[in-house]
Residue frames as a rotation matrix with the C-alpha (Angstrom) as fourth column:
UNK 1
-0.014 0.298 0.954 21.02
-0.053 0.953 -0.298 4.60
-0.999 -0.055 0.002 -9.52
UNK 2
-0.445 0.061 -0.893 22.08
-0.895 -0.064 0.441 3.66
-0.030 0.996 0.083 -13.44
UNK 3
0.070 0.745 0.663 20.06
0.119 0.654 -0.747 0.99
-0.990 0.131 -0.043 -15.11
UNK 4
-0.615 -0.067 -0.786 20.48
-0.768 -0.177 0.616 -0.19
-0.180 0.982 0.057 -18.54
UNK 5
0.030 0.383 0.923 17.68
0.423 0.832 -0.359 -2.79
-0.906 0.401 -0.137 -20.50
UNK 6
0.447 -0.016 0.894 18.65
0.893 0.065 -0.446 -3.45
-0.051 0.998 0.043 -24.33
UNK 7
-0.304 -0.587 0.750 19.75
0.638 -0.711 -0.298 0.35
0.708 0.388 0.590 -25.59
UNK 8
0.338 0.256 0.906 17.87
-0.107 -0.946 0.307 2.44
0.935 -0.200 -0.292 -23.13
UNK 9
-0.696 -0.475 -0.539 19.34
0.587 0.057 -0.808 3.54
0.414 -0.878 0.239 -19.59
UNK 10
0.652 0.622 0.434 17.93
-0.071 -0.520 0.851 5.43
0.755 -0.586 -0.294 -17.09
UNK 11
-0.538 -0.837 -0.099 19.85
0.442 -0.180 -0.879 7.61
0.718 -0.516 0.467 -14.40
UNK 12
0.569 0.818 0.080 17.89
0.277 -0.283 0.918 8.45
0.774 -0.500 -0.388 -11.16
UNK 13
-0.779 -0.626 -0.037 19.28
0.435 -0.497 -0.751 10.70
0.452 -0.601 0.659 -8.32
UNK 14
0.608 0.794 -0.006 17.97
0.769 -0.586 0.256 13.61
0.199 -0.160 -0.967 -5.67
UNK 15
-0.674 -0.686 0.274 19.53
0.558 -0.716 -0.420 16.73
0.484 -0.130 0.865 -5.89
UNK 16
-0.207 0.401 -0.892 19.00
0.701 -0.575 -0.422 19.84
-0.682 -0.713 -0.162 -3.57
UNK 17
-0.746 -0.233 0.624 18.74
0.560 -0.727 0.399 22.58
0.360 0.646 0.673 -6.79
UNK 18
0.095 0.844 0.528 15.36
0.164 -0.536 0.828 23.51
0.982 0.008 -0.190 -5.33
UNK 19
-0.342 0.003 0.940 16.65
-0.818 -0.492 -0.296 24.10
0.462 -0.870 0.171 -1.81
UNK 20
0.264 0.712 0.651 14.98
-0.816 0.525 -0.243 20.08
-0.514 -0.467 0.719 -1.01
UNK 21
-0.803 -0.257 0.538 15.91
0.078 0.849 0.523 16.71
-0.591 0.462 -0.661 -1.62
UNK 22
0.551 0.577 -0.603 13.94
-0.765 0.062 -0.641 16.16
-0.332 0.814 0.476 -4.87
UNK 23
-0.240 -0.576 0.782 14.55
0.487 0.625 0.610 13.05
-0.840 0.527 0.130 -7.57
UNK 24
0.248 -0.038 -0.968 15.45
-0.796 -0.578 -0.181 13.97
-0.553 0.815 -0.173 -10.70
UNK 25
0.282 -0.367 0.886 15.98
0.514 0.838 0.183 10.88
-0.810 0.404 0.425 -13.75
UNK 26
0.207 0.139 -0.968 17.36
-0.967 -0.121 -0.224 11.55
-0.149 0.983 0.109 -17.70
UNK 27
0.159 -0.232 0.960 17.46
-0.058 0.968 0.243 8.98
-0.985 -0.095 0.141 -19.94
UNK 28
-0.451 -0.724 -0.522 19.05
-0.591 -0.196 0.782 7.31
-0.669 0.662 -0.339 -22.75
UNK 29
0.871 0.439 0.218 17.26
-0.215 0.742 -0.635 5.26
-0.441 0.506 0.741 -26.06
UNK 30
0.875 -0.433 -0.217 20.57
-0.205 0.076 -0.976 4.86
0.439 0.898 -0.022 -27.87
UNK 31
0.577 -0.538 -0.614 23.11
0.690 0.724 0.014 3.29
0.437 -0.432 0.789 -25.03
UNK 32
-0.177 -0.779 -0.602 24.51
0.723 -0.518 0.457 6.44
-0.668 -0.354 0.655 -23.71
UNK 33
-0.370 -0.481 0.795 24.95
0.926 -0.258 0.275 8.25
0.073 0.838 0.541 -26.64
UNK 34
-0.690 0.299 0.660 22.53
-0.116 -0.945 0.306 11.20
0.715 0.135 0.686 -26.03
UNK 35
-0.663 0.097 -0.743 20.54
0.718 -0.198 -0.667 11.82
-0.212 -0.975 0.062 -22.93
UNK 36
0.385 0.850 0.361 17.29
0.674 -0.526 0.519 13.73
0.630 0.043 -0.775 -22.11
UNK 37
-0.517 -0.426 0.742 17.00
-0.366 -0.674 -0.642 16.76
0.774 -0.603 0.193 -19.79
UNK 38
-0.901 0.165 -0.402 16.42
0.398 0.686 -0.610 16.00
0.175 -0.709 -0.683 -16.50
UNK 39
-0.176 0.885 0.431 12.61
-0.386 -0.465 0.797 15.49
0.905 -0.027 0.424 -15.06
UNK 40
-0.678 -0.076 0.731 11.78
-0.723 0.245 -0.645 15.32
-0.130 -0.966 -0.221 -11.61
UNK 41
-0.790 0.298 -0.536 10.14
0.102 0.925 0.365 12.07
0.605 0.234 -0.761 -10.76
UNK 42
-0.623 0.560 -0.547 8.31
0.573 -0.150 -0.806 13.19
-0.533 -0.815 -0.227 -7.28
UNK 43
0.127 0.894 0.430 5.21
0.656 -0.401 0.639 15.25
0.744 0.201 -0.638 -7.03
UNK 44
0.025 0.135 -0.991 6.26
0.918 -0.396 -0.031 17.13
-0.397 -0.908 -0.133 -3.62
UNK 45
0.909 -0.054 0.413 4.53
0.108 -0.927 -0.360 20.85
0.403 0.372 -0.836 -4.26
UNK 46
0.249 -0.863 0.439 7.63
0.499 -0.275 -0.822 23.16
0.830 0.424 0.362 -3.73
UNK 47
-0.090 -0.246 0.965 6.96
-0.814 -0.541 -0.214 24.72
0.574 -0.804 -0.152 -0.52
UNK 48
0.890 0.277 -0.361 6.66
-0.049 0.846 0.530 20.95
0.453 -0.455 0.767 1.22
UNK 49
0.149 -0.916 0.372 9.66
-0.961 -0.046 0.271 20.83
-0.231 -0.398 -0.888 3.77
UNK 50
0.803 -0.196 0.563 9.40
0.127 0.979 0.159 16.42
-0.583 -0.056 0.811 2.96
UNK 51
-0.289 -0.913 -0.287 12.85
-0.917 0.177 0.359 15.39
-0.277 0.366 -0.888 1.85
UNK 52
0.966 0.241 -0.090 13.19
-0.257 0.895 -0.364 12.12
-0.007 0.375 0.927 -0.51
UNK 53
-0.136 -0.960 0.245 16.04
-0.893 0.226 0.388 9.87
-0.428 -0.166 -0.888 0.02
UNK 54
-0.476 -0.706 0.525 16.95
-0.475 0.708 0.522 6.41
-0.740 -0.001 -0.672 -0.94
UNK 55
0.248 0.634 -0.733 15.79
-0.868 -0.190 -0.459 6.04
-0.430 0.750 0.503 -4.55
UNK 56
-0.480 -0.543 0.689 15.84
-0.030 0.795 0.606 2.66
-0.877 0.270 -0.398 -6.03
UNK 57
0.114 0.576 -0.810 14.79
-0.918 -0.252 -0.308 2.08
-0.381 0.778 0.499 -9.78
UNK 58
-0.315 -0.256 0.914 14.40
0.128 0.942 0.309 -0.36
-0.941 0.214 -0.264 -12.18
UNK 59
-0.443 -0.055 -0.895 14.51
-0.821 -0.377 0.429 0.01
-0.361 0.925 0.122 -16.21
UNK 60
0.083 -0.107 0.991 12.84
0.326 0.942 0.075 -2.79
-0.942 0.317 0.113 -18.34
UNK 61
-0.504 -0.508 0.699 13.19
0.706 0.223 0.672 -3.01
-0.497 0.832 0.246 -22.41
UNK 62
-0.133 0.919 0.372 10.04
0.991 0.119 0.060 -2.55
0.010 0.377 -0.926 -23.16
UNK 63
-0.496 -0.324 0.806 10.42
0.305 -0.934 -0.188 1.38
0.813 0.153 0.561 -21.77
UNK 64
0.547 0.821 0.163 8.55
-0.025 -0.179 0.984 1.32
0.837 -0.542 -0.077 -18.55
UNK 65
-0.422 -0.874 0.242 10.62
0.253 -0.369 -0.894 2.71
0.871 -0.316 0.377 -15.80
UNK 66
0.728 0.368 -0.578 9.61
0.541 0.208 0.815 2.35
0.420 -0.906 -0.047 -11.83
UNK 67
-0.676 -0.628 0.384 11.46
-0.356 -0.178 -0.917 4.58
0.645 -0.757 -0.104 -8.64
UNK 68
0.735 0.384 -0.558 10.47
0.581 0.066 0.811 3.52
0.348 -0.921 -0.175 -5.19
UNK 69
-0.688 -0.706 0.169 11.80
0.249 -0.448 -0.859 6.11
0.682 -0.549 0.484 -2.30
UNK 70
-0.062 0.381 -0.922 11.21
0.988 0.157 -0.002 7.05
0.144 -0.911 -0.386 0.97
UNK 71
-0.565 -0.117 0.817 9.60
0.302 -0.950 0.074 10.76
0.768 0.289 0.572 1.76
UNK 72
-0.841 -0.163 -0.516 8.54
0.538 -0.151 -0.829 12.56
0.057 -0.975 0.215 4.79
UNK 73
-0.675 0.553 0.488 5.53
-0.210 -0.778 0.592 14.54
0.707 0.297 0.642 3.22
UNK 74
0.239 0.840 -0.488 3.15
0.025 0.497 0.868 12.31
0.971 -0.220 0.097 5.86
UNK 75
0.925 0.012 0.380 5.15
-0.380 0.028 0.924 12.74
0.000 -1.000 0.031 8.79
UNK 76
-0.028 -0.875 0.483 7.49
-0.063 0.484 0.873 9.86
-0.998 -0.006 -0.068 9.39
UNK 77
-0.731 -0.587 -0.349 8.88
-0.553 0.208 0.807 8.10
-0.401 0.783 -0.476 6.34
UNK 78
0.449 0.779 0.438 6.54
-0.410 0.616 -0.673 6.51
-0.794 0.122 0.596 4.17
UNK 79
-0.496 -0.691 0.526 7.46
0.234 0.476 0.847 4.51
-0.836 0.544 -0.075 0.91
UNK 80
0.533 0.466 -0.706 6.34
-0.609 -0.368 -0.703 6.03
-0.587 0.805 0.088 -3.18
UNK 81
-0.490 -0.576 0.655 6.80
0.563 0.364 0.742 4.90
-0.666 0.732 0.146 -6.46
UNK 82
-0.052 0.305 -0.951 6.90
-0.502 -0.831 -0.239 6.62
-0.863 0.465 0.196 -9.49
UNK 83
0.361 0.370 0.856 5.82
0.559 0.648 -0.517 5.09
-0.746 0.665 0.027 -12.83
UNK 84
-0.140 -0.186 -0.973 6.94
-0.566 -0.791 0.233 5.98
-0.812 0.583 0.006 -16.42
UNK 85
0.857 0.355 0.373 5.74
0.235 0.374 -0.897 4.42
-0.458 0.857 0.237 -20.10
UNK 86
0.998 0.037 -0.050 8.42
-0.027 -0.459 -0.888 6.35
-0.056 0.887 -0.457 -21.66
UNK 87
0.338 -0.917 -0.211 11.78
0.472 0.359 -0.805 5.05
0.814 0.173 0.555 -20.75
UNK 88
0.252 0.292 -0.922 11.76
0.957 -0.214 0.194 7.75
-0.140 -0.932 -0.334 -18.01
UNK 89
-0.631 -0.378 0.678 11.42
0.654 -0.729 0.201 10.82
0.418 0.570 0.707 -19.85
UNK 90
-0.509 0.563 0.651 8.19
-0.818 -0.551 -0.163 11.74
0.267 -0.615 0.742 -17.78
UNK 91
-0.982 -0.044 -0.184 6.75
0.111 0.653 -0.749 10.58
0.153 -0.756 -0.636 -14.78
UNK 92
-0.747 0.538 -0.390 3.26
0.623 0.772 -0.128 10.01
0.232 -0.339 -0.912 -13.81
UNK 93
-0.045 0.600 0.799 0.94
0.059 -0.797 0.602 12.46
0.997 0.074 0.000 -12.37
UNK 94
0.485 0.137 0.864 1.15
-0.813 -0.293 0.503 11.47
0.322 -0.946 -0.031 -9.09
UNK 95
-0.442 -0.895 -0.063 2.94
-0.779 0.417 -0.468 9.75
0.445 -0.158 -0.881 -6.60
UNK 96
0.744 0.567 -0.353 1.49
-0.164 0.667 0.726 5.92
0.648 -0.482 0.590 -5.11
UNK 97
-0.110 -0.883 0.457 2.36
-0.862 -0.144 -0.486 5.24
0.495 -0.447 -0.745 -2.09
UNK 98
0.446 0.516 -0.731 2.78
-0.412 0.844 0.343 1.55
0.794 0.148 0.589 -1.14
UNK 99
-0.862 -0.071 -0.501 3.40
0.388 0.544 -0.744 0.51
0.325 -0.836 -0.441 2.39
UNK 100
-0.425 0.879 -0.215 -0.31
0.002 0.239 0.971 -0.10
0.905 0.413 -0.103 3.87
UNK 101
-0.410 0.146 -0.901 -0.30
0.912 0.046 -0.407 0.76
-0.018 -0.988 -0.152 7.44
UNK 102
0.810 0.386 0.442 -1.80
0.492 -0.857 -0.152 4.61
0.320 0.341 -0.884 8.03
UNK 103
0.553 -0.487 0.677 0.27
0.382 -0.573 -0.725 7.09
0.741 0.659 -0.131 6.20
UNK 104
-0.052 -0.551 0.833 3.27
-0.246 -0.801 -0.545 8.84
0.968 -0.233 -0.094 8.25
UNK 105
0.700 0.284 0.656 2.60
-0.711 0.186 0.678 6.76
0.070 -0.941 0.332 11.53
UNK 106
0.797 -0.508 0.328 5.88
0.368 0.837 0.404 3.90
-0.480 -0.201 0.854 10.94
UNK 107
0.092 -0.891 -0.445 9.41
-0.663 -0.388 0.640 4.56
-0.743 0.237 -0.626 10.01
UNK 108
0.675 0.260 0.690 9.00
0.415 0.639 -0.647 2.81
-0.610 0.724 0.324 6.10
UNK 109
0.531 -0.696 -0.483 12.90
-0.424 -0.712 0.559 2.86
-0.733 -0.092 -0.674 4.44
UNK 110
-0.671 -0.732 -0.118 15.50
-0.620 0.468 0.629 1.75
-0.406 0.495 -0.768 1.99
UNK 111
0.483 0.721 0.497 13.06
-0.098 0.609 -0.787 0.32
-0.870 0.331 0.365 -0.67
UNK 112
-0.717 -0.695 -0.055 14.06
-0.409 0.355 0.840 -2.19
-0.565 0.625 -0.539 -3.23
UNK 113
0.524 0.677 -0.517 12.88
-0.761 0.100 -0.641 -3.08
-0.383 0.729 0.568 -6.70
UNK 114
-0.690 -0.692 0.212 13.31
-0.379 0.595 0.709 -6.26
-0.617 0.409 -0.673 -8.59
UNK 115
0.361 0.807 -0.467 11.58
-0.828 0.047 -0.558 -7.31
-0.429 0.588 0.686 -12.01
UNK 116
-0.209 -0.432 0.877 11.68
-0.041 0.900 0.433 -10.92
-0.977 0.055 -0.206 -12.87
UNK 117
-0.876 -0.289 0.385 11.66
0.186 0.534 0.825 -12.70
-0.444 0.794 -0.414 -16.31
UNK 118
-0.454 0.714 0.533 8.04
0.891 0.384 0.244 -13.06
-0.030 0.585 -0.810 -16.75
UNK 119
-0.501 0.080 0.861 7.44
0.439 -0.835 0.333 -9.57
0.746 0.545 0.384 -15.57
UNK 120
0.642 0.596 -0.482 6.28
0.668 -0.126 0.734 -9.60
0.376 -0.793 -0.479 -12.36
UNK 121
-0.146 -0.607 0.781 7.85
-0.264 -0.737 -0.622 -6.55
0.953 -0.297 -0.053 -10.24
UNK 122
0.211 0.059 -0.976 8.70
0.968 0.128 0.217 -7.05
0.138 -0.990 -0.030 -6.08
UNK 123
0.239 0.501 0.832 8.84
0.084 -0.864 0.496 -4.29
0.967 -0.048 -0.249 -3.92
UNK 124
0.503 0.235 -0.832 10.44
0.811 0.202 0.548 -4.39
0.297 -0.951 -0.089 -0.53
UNK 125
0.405 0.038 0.913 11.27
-0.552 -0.787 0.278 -1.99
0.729 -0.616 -0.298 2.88
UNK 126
-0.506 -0.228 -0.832 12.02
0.591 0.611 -0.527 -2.16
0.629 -0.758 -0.174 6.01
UNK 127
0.252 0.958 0.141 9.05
-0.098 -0.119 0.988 -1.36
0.963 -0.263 0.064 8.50
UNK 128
-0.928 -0.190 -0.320 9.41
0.199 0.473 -0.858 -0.60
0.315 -0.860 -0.401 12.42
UNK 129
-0.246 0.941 0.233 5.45
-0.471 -0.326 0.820 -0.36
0.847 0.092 0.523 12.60
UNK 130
0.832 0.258 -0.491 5.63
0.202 0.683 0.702 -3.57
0.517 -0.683 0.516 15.39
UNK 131
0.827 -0.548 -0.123 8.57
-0.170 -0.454 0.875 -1.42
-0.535 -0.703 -0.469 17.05
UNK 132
-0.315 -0.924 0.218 11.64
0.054 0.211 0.976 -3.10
-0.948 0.319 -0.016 15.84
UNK 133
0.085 0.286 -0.954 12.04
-0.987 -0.105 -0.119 -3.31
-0.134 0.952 0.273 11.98
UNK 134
0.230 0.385 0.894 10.65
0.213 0.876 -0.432 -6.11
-0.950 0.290 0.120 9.54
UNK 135
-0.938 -0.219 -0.269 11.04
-0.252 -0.102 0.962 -6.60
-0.238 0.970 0.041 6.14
UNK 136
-0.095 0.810 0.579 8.05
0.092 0.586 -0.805 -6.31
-0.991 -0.023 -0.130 4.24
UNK 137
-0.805 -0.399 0.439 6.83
0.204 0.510 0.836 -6.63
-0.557 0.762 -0.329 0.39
UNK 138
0.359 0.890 -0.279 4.40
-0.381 -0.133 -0.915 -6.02
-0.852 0.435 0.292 -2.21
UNK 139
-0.681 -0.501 0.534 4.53
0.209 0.566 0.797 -7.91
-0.702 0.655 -0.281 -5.59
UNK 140
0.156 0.766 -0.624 2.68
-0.758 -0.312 -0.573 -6.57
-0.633 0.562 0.532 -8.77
UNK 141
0.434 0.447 0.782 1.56
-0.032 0.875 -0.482 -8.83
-0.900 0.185 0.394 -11.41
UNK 142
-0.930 -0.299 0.214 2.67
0.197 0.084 0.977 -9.82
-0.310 0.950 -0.019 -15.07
UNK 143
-0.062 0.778 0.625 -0.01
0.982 0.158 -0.100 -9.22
-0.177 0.608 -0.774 -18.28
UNK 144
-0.558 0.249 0.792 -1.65
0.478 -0.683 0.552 -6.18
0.679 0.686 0.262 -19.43
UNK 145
0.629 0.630 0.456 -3.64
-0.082 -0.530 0.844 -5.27
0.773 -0.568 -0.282 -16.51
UNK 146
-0.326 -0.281 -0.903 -1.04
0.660 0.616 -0.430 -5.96
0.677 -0.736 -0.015 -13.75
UNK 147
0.746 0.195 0.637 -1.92
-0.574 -0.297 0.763 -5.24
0.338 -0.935 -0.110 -9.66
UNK 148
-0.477 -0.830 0.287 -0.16
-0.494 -0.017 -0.869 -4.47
0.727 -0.557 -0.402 -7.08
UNK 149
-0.078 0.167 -0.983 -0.85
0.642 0.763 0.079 -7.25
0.763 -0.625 -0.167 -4.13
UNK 150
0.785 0.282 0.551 -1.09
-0.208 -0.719 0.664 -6.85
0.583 -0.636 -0.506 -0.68
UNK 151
-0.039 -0.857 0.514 2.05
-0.948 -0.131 -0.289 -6.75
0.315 -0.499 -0.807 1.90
UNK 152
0.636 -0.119 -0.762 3.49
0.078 0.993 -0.090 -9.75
0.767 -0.002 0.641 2.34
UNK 153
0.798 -0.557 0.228 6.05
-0.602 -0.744 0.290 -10.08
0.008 -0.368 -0.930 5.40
UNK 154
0.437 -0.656 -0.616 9.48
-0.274 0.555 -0.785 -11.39
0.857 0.512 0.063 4.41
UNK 155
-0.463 -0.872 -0.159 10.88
0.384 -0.035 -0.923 -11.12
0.799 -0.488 0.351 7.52
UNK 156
0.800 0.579 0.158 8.87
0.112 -0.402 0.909 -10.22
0.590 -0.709 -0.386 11.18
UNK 157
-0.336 -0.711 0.618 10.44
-0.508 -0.416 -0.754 -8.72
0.793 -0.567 -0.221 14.08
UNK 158
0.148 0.064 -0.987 11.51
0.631 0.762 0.144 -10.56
0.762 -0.644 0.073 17.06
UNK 159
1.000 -0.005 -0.023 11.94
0.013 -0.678 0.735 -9.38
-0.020 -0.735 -0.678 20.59
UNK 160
0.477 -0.874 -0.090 15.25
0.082 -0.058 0.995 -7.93
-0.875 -0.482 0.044 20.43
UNK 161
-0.814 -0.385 0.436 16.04
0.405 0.162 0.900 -8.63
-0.417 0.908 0.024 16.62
UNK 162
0.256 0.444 -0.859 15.12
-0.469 -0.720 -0.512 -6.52
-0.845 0.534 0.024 13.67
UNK 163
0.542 0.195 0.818 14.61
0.799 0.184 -0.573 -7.10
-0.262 0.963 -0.056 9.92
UNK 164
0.312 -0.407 -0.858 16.86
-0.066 -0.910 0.408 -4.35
-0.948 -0.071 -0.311 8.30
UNK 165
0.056 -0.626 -0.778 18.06
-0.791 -0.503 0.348 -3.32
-0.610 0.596 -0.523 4.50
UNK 166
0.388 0.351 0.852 16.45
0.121 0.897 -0.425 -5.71
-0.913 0.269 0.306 2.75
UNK 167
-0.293 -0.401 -0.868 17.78
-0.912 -0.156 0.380 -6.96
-0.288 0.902 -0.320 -1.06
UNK 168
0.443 0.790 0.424 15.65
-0.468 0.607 -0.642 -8.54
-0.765 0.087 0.639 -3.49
UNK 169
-0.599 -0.450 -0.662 16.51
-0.789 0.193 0.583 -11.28
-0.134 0.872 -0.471 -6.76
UNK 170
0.819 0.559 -0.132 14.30
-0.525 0.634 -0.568 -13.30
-0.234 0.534 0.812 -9.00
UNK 171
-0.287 -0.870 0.400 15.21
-0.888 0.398 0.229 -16.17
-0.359 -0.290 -0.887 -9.44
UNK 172
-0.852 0.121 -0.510 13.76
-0.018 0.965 0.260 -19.87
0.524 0.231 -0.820 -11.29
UNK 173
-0.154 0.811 0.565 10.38
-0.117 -0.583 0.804 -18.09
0.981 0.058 0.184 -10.45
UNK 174
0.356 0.188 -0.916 11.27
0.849 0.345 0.400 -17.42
0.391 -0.920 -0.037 -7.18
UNK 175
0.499 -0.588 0.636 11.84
-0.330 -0.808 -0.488 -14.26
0.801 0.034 -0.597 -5.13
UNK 176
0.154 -0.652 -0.742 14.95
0.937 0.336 -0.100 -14.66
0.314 -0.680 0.663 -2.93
UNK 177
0.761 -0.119 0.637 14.98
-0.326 -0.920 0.216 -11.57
0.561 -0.372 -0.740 -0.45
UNK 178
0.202 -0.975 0.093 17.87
0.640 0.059 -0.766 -10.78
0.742 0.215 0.636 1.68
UNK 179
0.789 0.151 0.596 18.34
-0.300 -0.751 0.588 -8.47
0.536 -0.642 -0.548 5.03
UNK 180
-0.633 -0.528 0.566 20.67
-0.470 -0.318 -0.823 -7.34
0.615 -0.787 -0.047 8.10
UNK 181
0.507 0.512 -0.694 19.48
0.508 0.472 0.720 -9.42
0.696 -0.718 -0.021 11.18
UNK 182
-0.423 -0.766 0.484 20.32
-0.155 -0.465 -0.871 -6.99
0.893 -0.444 0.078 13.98
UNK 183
0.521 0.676 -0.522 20.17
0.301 0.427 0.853 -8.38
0.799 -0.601 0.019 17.29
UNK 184
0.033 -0.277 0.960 19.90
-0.497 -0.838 -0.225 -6.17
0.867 -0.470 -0.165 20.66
UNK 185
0.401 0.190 -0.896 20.03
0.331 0.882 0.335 -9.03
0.854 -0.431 0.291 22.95
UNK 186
0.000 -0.846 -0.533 23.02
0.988 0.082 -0.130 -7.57
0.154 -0.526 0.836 24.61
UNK 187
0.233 0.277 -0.932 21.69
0.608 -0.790 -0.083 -4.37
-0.759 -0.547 -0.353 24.50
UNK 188
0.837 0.479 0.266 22.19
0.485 -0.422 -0.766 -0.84
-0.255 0.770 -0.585 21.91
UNK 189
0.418 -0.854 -0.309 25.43
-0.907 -0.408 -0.102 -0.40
-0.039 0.323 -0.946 22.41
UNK 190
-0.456 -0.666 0.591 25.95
-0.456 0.745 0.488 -4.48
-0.765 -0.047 -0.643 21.66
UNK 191
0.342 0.936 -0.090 24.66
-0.752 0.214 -0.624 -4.98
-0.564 0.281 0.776 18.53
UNK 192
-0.691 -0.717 0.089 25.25
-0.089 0.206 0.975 -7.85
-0.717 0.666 -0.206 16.04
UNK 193
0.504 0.353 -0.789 24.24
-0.816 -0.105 -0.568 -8.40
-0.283 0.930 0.235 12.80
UNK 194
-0.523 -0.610 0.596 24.30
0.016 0.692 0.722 -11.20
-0.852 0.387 -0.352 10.61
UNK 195
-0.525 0.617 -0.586 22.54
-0.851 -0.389 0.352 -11.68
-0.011 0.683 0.730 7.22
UNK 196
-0.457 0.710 0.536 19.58
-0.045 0.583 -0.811 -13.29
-0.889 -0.394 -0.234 6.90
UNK 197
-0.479 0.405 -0.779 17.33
-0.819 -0.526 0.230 -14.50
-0.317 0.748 0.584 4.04
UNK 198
-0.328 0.332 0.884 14.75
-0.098 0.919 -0.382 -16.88
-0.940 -0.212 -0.269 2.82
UNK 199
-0.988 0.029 -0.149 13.08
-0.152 -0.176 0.973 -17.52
0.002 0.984 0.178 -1.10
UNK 200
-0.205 0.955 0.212 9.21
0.045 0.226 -0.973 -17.35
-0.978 -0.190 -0.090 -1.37
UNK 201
-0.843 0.204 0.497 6.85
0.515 0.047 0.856 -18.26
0.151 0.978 -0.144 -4.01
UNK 202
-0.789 -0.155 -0.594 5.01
0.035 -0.977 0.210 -15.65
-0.613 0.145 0.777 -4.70
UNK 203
-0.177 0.906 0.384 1.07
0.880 0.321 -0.351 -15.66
-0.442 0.276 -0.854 -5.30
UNK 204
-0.947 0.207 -0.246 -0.09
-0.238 -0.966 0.103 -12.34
-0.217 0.156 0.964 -7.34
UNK 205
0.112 0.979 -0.171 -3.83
-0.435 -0.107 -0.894 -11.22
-0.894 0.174 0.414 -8.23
């Protein structure tokens, strides 16, 4: 995942070097030109068998640098994010982990990040907590103190039809989200899919 705001970039991956998916990010103040060494974004201790997969990120100017992924340390799949101040030269102390059901008990996947204009950040997943998957959401605030809301759902599961692979964009201070509609009407070996997607305004603390 590359990301560029103004001169700095920011490259985010998971490599296996420790025997375990792990993320790993360097970054750049000077457009490319030179490059940190890589630092691992997670927190998983080293003997943890959890594997992290689908890292999404987001870079702003300012040097504050966000991953959301999906890790097994709880069981099933839950959803983290990692924070950085520093363009994403180092990461946090620990990992937060923001889908809001209880920990390792829903299949929580493929999380997207999207930071609008004024500075608010979205947050979304897909969630089969109510069996099928949904699409659900968290939005943090803008300012100097911002908070992270509570789950918002973009998208609920229907009998038969799921919420899937959701994709987020600000927008004329709107978020416009985005998903796979997969419907089993016809059964699991007849699925279709179409895309689906609606624009919400977006209360924050």
């Amino acid at each position: 995942s590359l990301h560029r705001a103004g001169q700095r970039m920011l490259l985010v991956w998971h490599d296996t070097r420790t025997g375990s998916d792990r993320l790993y990010a360097v970054s750049s103040s000077d457009a490319g030109v030179t490059w940190t060494e890589p630092a691992r974004v997670d927190h998983l201790p080293a003997d943890s068998a959890a594997q992290t997969s689908s890292p999404a990120a987001l870079l702003s100017a300012d040097g504050e640098a966000m991953v959301a992924w999906q890790d097994t340390r709880n069981g099933r799949h839950d959803i983290f994010l990692g924070r950085s101040t520093d363009g994403g030269r180092t990461w946090g102390t620990e990992d937060r982990r923001m889908d809001m059901d209880e920990a390792g008990t829903a299949v929580s996947q493929y999380p997207r990040l999207a930071r609008a204009v004024d500075g608010r950040v979205a947050l979304a997943w897909d969630d089969d907590r109510e069996g099928l998957e949904g699409v659900y959401l968290r939005v943090r605030s803008a300012g100097d103190r911002p908070e992270w809301g509570r789950e918002i759902r973009a998208a609920s599961p229907a009998p038969k039809r799921a919420a899937r692979l959701p994709q987020l964009l600000w927008a004329d201070g709107l978020l416009y989200v985005a998903w796979e509609a997969w419907d089993y009407t016809l059964g699991p070996e007849s699925v279709t899919k179409r895309v689906a997607g609606n624009a919400l305004h977006v209360d924050t603390p």
